[in-house]
C-alpha positions in Angstrom: 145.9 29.5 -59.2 145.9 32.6 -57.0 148.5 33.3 -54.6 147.8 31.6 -50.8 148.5 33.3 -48.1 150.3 31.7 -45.2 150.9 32.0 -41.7 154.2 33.2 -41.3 155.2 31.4 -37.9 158.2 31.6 -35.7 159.8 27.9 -37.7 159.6 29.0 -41.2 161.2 32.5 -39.9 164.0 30.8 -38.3 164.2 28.2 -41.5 164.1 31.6 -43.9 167.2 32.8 -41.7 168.7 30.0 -42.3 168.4 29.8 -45.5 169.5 33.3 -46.3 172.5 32.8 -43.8 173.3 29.3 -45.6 173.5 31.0 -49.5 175.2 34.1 -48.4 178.0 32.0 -47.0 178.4 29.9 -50.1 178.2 32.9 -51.9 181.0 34.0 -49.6 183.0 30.9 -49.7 182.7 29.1 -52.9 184.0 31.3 -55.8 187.4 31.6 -54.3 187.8 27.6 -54.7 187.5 25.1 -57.5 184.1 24.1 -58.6 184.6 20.5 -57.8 184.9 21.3 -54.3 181.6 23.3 -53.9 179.5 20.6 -52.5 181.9 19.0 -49.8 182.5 22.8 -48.6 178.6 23.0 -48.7 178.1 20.1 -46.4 180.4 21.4 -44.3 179.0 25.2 -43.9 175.9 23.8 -43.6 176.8 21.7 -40.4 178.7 24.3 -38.7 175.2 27.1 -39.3 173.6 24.0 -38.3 175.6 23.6 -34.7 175.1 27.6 -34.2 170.8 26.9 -34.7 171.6 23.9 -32.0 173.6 26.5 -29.4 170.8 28.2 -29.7 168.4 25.9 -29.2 166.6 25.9 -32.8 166.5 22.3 -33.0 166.1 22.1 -36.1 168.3 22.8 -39.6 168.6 22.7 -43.0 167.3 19.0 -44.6 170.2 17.1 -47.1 167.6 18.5 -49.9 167.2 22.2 -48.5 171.0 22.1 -48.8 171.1 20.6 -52.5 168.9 23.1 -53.8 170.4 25.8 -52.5 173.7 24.9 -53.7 172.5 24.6 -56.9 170.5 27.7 -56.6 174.1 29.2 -55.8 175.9 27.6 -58.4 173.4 29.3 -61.3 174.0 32.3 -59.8 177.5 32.2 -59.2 178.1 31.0 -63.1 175.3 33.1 -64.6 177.2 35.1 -67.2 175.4 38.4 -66.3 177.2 38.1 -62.7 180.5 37.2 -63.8 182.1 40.2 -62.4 180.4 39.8 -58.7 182.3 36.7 -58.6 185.6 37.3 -60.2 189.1 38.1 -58.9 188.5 41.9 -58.5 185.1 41.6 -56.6 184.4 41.4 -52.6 182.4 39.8 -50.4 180.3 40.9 -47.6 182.1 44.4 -47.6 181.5 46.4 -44.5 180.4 49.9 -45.0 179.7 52.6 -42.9 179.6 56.8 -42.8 177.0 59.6 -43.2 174.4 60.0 -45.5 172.6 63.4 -44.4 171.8 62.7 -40.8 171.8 59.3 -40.7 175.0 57.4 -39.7 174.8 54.2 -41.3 176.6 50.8 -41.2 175.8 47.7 -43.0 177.4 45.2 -45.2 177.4 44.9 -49.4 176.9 41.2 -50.1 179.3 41.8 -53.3 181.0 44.8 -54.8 183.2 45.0 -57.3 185.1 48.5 -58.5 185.9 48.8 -62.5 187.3 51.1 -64.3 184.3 53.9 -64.9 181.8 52.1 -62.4 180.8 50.3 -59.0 178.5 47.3 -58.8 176.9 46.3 -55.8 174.8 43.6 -54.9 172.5 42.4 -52.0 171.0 38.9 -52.8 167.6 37.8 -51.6 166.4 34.4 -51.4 163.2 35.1 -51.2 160.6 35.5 -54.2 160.6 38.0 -56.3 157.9 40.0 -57.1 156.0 39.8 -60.1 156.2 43.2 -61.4 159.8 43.9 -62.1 159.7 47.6 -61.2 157.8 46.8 -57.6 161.0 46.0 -55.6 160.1 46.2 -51.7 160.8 49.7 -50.8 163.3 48.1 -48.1 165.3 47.2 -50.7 165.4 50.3 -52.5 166.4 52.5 -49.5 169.3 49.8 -48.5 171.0 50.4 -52.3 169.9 54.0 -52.6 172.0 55.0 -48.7 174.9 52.2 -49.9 175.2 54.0 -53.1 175.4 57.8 -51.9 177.9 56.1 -49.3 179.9 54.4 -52.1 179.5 57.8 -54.3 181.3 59.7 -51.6 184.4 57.2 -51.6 184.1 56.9 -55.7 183.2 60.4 -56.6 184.1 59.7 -60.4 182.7 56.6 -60.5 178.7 55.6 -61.4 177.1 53.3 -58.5 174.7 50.1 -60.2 172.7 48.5 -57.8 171.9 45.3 -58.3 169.1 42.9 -56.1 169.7 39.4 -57.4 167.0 36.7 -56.5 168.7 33.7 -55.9 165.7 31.5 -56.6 165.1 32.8 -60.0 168.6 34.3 -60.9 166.7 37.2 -61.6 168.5 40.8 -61.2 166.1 43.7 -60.3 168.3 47.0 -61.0 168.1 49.6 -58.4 167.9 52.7 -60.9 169.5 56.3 -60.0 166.2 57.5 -60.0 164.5 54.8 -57.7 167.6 55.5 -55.4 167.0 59.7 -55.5 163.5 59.3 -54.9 164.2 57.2 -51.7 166.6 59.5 -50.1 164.6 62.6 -51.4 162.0 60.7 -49.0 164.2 60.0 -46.1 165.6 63.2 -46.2 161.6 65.5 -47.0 162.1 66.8 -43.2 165.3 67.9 -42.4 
């Protein structure tokens, strides 16, 4: 069947949101606590995003089955044996960042990072689709790893920097390759 396209209104944006703000919490959240535990701490994350969307008066939130899939979404990612490290005792969560990379002065926020002993990982999770060629990640997304790396390579000199996008959807993991992340700031940086 080929792909449809559809009309990307100011609802599903706000329900996207959501969503992405809902699974970056648990992602947050969950792996410091026992796994039985994940659901009732679910609920209750998604009723307190839910009373912000209210204050704001986005009547409407995530349905009882928006939140079950995403928690389940979550939970493969969170016990995917490829991630272990992202959610382990060593790793971080939504790390602030900030500093120069050539003129730009840059701030943002790594959704997980985790320092070992010859390397850095770093990874920004999307809840979106992925796309169907692996090495067509949205430029977006390459230029977000490639400044978070140079800005993690100047705290880690000794270190190597993997960037990771992770598709929560799927549980795919797109790497972010050194080259992909040169190219991108060899393009931000053509006209200085």
């Amino acid at each position: 069947e080929p792909d449809q396209i559809v009309a990307f209104t100011v609802e599903n944006r706000q329900t996207a949101l959501l969503r992405g703000q809902f699974v970056h919490k648990l992602f947050e959240i969950l792996p410091d606590l026992p796994a039985d535990k994940w659901p009732e701490v679910a609920e209750k994350i998604a009723a307190s995003l839910l009373a912000g969307v209210v204050a704001l008066n986005r009547q409407k939130g995530l349905s009882a089955a928006d939140i079950q899939m995403l928690l389940c979404q979550a939970k493969a990612i969170m016990t995917d044996n490829r991630l272990c490290d992202l959610f382990g005792p060593e790793a971080l969560a939504e790390v602030g960042i900030s500093g120069r990379v050539g003129r730009l002065v840059v701030q943002g926020q790594v959704d997980r990072l985790v320092v070992r002993e010859t390397d850095v990982l770093l990874a920004d999770f999307k809840t979106g689709i992925p796309p169907t060629d692996k090495t067509d990640i949205p430029v977006r997304y390459v230029r977000q790893m490639a400044v978070y790396s140079k800005l993690l390579s100047q705290i880690y000199p000794a270190k190597q920097i993997i960037c990771w996008v992770v598709w929560t959807q799927t549980a795919e993991v797109s790497i972010i390759s050194d080259g992909q992340r040169q190219a991108e700031l060899s393009g931000l940086f053509a006209y200085d």
